[in-house]
ROVO-847810 format. One record per residue (C-alpha): x, z, y. Coordinates in nm, 3 decimals, m for minus. Example, Ala and Ser with C-alpha at 12.3 -4.5 7.8 and 13.67 -1.06 7.14 Angstrom:
<drenses>
DRENSE         x         z         y
DRENSE     1.230     0.780    m0.450
DRENSE     1.367     0.714    m0.106
</drenses>
This chain:
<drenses>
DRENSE         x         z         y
DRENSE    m0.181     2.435    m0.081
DRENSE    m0.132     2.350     0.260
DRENSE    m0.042     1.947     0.280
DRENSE     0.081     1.737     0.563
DRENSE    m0.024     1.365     0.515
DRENSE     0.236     1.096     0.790
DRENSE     0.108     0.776     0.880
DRENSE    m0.194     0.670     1.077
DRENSE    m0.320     0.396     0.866
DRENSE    m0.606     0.307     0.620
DRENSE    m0.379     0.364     0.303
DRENSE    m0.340     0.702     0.449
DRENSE    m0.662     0.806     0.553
DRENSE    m0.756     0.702     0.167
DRENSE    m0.503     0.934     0.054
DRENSE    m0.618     1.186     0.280
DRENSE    m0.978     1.153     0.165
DRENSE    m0.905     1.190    m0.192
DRENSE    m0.637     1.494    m0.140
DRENSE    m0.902     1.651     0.078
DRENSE    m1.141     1.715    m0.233
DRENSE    m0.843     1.873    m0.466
DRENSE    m0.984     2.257    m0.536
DRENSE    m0.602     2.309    m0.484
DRENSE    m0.635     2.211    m0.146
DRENSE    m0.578     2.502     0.139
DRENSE    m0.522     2.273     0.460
DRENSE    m0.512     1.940     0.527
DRENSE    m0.279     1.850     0.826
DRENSE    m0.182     1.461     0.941
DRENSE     0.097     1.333     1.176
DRENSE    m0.027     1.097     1.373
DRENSE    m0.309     0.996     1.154
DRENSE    m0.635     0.844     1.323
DRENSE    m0.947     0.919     1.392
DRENSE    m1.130     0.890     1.058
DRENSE    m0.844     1.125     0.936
DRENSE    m0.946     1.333     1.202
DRENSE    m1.262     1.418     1.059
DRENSE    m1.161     1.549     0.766
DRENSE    m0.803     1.691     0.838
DRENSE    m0.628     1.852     1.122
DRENSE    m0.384     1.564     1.358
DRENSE    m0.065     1.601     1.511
DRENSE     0.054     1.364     1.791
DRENSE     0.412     1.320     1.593
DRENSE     0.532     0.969     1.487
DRENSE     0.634     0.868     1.128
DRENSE     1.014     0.792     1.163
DRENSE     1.014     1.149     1.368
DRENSE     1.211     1.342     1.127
DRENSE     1.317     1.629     1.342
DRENSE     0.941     1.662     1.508
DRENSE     0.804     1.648     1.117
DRENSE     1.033     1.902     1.012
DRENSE     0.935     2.133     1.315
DRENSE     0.550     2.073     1.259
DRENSE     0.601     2.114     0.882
DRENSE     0.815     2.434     0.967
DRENSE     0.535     2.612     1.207
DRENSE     0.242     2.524     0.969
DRENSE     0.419     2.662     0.663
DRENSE     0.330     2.306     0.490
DRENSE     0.356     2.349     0.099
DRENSE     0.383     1.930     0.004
DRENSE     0.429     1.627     0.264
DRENSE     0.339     1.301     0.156
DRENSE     0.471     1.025     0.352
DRENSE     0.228     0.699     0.382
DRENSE     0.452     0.423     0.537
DRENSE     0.721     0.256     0.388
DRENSE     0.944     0.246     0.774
DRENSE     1.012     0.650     0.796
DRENSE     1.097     0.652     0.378
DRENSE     1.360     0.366     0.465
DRENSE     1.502     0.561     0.715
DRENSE     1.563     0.881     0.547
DRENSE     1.274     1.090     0.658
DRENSE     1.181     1.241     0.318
DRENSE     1.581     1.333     0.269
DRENSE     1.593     1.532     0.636
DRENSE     1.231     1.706     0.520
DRENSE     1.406     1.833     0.177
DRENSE     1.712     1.919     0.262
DRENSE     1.553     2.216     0.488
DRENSE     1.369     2.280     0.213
DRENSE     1.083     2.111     0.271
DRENSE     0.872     1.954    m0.066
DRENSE     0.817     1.591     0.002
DRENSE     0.621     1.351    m0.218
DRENSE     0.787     1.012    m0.111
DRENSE     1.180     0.875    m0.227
DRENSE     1.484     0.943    m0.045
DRENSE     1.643     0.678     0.168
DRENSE     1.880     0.549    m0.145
DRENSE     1.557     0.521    m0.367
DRENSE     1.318     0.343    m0.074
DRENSE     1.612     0.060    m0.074
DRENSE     1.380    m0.096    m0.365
DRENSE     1.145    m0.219    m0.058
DRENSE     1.388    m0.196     0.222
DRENSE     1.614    m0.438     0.104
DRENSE     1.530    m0.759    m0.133
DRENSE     1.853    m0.857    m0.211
DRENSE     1.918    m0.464    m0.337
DRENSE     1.609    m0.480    m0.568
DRENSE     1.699    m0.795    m0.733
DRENSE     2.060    m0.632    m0.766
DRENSE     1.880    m0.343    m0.939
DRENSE     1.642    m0.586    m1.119
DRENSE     1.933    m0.746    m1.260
DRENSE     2.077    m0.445    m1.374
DRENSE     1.733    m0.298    m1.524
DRENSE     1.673    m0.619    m1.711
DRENSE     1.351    m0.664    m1.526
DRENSE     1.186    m0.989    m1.525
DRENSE     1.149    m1.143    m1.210
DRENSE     1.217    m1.482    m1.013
DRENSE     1.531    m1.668    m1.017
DRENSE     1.739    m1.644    m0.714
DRENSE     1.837    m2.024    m0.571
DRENSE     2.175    m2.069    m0.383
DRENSE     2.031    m2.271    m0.096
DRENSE     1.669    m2.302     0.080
DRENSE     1.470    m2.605    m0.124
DRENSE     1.128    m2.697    m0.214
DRENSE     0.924    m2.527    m0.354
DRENSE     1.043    m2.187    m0.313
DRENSE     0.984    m1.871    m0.200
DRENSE     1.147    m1.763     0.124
DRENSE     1.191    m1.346     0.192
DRENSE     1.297    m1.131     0.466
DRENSE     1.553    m0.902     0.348
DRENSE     1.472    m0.639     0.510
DRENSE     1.120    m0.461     0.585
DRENSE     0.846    m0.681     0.762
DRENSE     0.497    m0.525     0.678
DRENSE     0.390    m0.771     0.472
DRENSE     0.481    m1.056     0.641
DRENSE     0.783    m1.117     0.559
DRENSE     0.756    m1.346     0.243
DRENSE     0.643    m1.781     0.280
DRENSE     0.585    m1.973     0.037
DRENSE     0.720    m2.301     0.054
DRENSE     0.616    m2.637    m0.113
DRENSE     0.678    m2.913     0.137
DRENSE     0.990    m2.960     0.379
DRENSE     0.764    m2.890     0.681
DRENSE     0.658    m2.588     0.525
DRENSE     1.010    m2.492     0.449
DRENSE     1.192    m2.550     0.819
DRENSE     0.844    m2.349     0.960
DRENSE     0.919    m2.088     0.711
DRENSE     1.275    m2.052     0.761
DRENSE     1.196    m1.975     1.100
DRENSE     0.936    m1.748     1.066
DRENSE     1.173    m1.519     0.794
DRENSE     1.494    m1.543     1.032
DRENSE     1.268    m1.364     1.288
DRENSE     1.273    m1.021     1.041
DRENSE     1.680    m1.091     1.013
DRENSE     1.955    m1.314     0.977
DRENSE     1.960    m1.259     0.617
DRENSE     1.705    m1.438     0.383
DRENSE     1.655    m1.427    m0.035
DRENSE     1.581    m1.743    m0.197
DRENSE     1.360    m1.736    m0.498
DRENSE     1.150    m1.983    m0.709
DRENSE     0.830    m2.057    m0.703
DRENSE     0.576    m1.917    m0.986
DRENSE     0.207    m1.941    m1.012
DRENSE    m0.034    m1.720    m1.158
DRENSE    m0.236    m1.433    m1.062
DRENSE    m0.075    m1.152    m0.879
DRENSE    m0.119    m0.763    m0.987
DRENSE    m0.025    m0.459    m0.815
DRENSE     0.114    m0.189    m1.056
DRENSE     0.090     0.179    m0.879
DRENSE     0.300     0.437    m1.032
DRENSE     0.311     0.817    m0.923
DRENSE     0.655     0.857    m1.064
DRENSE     0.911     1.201    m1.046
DRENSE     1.274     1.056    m1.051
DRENSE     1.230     0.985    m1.496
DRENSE     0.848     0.948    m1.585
DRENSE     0.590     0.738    m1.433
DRENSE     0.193     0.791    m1.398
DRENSE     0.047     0.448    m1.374
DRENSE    m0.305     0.418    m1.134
DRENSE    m0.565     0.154    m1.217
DRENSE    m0.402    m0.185    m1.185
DRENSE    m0.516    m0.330    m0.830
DRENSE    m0.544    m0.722    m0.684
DRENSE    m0.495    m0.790    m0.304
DRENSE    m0.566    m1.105    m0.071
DRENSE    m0.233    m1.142     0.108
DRENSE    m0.307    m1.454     0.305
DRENSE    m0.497    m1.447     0.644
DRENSE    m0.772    m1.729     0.544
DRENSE    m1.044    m1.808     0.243
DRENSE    m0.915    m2.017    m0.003
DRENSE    m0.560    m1.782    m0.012
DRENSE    m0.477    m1.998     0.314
DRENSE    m0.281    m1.908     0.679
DRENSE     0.009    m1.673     0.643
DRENSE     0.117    m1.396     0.452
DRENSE    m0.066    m1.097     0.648
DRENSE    m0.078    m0.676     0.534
DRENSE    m0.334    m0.741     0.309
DRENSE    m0.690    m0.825     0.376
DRENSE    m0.878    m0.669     0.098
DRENSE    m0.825    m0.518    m0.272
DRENSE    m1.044    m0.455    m0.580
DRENSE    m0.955    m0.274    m0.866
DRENSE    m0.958    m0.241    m1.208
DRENSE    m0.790    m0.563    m1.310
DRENSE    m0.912    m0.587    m1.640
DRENSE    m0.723    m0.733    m1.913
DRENSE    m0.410    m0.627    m1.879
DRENSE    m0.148    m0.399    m2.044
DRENSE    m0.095    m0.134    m1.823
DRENSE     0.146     0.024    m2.077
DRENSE     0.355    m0.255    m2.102
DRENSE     0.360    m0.335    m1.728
DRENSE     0.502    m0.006    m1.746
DRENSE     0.761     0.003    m1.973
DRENSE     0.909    m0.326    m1.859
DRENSE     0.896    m0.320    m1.494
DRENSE     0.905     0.068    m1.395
DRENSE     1.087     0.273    m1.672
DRENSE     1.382     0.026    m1.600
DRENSE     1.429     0.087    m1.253
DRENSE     1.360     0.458    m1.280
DRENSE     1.612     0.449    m1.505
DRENSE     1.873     0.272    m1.305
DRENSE     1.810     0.413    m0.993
DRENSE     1.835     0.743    m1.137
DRENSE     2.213     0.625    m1.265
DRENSE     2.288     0.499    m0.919
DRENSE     2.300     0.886    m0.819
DRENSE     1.914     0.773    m0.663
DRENSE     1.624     0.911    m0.838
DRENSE     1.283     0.767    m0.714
DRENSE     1.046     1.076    m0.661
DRENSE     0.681     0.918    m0.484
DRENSE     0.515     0.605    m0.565
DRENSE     0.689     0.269    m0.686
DRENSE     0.458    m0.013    m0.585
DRENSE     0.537    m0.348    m0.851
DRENSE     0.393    m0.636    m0.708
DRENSE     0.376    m0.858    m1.028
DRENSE     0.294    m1.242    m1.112
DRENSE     0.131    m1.301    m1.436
DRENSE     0.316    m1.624    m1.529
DRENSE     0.253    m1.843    m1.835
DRENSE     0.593    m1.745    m1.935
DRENSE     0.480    m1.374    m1.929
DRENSE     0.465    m1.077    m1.635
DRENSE     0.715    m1.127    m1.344
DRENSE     0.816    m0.864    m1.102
DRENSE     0.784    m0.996    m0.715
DRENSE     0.831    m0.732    m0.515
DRENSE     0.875    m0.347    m0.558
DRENSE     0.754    m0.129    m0.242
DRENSE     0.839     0.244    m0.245
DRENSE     0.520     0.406    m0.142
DRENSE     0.129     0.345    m0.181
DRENSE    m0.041    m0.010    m0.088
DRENSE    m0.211    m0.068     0.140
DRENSE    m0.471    m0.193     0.079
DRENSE    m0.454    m0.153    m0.287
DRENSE    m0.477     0.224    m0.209
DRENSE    m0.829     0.200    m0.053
DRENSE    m0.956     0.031    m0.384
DRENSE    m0.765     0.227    m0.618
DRENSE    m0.795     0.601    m0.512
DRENSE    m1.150     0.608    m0.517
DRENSE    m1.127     0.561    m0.885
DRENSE    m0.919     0.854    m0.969
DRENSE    m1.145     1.151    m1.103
DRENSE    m0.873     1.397    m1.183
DRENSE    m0.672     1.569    m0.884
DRENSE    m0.425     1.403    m0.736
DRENSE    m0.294     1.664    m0.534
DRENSE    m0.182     1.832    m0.847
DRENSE     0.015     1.502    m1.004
DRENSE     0.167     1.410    m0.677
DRENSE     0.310     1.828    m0.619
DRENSE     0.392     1.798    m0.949
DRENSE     0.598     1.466    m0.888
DRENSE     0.745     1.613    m0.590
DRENSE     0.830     1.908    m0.803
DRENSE     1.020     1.718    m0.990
DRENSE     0.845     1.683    m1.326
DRENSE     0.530     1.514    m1.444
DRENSE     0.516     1.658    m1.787
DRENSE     0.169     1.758    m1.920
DRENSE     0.022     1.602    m1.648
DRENSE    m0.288     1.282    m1.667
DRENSE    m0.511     1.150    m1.449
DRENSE    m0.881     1.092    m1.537
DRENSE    m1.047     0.765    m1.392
DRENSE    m1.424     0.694    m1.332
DRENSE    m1.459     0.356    m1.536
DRENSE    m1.588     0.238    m1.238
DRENSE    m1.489    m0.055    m1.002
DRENSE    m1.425    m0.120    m0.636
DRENSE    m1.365    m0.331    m0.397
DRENSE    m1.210    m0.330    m0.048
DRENSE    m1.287    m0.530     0.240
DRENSE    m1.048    m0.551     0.584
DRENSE    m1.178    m0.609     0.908
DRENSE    m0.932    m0.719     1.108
DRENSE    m0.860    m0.861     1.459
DRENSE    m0.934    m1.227     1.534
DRENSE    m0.594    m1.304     1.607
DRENSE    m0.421    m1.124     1.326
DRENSE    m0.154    m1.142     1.169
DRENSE    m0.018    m1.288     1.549
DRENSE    m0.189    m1.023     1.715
DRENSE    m0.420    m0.701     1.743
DRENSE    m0.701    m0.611     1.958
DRENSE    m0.708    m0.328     2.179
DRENSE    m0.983    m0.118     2.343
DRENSE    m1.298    m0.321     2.179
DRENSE    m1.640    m0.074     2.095
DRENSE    m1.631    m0.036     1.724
DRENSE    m2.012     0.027     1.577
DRENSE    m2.182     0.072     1.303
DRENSE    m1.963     0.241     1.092
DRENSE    m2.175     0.578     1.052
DRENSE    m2.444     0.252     0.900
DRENSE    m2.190     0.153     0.677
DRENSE    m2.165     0.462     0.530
DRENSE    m2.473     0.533     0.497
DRENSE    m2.498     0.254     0.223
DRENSE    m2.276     0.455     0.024
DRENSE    m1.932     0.249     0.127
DRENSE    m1.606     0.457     0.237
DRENSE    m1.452     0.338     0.550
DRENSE    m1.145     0.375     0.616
DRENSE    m0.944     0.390     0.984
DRENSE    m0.656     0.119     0.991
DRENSE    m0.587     0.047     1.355
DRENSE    m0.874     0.289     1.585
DRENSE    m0.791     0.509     1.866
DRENSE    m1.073     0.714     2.026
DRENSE    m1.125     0.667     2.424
DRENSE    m1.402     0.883     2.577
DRENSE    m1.546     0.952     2.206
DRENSE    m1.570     0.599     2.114
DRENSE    m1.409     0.429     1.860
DRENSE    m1.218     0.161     1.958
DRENSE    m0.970    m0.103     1.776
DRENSE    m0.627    m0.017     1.794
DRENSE    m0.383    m0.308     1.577
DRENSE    m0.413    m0.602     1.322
DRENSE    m0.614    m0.456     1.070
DRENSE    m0.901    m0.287     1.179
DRENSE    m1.067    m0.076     0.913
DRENSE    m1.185    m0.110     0.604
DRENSE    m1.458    m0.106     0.383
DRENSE    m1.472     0.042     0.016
DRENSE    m1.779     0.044    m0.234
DRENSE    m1.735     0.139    m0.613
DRENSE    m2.052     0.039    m0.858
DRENSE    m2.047     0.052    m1.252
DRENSE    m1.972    m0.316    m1.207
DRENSE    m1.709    m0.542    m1.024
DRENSE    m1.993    m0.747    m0.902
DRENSE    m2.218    m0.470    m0.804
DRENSE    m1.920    m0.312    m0.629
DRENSE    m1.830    m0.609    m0.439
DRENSE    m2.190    m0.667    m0.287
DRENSE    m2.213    m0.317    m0.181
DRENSE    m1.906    m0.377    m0.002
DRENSE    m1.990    m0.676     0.231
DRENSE    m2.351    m0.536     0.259
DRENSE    m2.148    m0.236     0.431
DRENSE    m1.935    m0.453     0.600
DRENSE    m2.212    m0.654     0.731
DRENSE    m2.300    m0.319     0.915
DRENSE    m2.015    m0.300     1.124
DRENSE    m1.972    m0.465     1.460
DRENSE    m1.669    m0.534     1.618
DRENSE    m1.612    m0.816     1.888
DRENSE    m1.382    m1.039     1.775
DRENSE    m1.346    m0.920     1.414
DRENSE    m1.292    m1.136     1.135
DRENSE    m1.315    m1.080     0.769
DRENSE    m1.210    m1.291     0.398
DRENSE    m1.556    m1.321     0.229
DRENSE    m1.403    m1.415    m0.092
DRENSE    m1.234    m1.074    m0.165
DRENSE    m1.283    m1.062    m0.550
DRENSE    m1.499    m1.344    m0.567
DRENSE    m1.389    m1.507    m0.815
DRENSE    m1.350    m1.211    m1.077
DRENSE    m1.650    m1.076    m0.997
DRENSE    m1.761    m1.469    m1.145
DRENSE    m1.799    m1.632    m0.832
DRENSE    m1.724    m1.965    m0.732
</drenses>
């Protein structure tokens, strides 16, 4: 099968990895991807949100399955130009990816699916939960407990839009549900945990994500399923909008039970990085066979194993990126058995050099969560960029850390 992979991020060049060892495999093709993608596929200088240029590339490769990494081109109806000519396209059309590009739409649909989630409050007031409507990679969500808090955060949402979703505060742990999913049935991956916030300690602002681990142990996967995805299959698929690619549930495990946060419509990043290094069975063949339209008869195998996923990112992120700095050591880093994946790298005069926010970023699996997560920062400690700044408490704590 020949399969074009759009995006140029670390989420994608994990999904590239992993597609790259399916035996159903043919050709691996990316648009733009990066340069770790370019090691192991072939790139295309053709934005994301091209659809026209996709379709063309697609078209003179005789591409068999497109999967479609960022959430920005699936908002705007890139997957629904790609099928219409015929094209098979893992990744939902623009009425299904309104689950992520629009909050006040997926509490609508929440509503309707019976979903738990957080209450929606008439006016701005502490403590709450403040949310872009619209998409804002990541950063588009502040979480307000004092009135200074509150007037900064008001601020910093307005900047994604004019409109803004008011929610209540919970606490608990967060979990990230991903579900390969084909319009009516849902695959469920390993359940995943991300570090949101810029700073140890869950401090600074909301950011992409600065590192994963996965399994969460624990938990009811099954459940998770049946009460947060099936739903809004369900009643997207009875809005005349059938999601077909993978719904992201960003969860809250509340005292009070499971609570849906967020729903994304495509893989996280960078749950992905943790997660797909888990999955032993080929998941070329589940995600054709979601894009086919059916899932029936088809599993996944996992390793048992765990992992954990460490982002180097930019000093200044989330405010800023870095540009043009020598990357090194990552050719170390992997020889200590971690995967490292591109995030934001360009190559000028064969070196790798940064290119955005988040960096790269380093994934180890071990037998153990603990053993994973030192095999991790060991790797990471390999890796020199100027500037660069990491979390060191990525999965700390369940690994039994402080």
């Amino acid at each position: 099968m020949r399969v074009l992979v759009v995006g140029s991020g670390g989420r994608e060049h994990a999904l590239a990895w992993k597609l790259a060892s399916s035996p159903s495999l043919s050709e691996l093709h990316a648009a733009p991807g990066n340069p770790g993608i370019a090691s192991i596929a072939t790139c295309h200088p053709v934005a994301p949100d091209d659809g026209e240029a996709l379709l063309a590339l697609a078209t003179s490769l005789g591409i068999e399955l497109v999967v479609i990494g960022p959430e920005a081109p699936l908002v705007a109806g890139v997957a629904d130009l790609l099928r219409l000519a015929g094209v098979l396209v893992f990744g939902p059309s623009a009425g299904a990816a309104r689950i992520e590009g629009s909050k006040r739409f997926s509490k609508e649909v929440m509503a309707a699916a019976g979903v738990p989630t957080a209450a929606l409050l008439d006016t701005p007031r502490i403590p709450c939960v403040l949310k872009a409507d619209g998409l804002a990679s990541g950063k588009g969500v502040v979480v307000c407990r004092t009135d200074d808090e509150l007037e900064q955060g008001l601020a910093t949402v307005r900047a994604f839009g004019d409109d803004v979703v008011v929610e209540e505060l919970l606490d608990g742990p967060e979990l990230s549900i991903l579900a390969v999913c084909d319009g009516v049935r849902a695959l469920a991956l390993p359940p995943a945990r991300d570090f949101k916030r810029a700073y140890d300690g869950d401090l600074g602002p909301n950011t992409g994500g600065m590192g994963s681990f996965a399994p969460v142990t624990n938990v009811d996967v099954d459940a998770l399923v049946a009460n947060s995805v099936e739903p809004v299959l369900a009643e997207l698929a009875r809005r005349g909008a059938p999601f077909v690619g993978t719904l992201f549930v960003g969860l809250m495990l509340t005292a009070d039970g499971p609570r849906v946060l967020e729903y994304n419509c495509r893989f996280g990043d960078p749950e992905t990085q943790s997660v797909v290094p888990l999955v032993a069975g080929d998941l070329l063949a589940a995600l054709a066979a979601a894009a086919s339209g059916s899932l029936d008869g088809v599993s996944l195998a996992f390793s048992g194993q765990s992992a954990v996923t460490v982002v180097l990112a930019a000093g200044d992120y989330p405010a800023a990126g870095d540009r043009g700095a020598p990357i090194q050591g990552i050719a170390s880093a992997e020889a200590l058995g971690a995967l490292v994946f591109h995030s934001g790298t360009a190559l000028r005069d064969g070196q790798v050099v940064t290119n955005g926010g988040r960096l790269l970023c380093v994934t180890a699996t071990a037998e153990t969560l603990p053993a994973a997560r030192q095999r991790a920062y060991a790797a990471a400690d390999a890796i020199r960029i100027p500037g660069a700044r990491r979390r060191e408490d990525v999965a700390l704590a369940a690994a039994g850390g402080v």
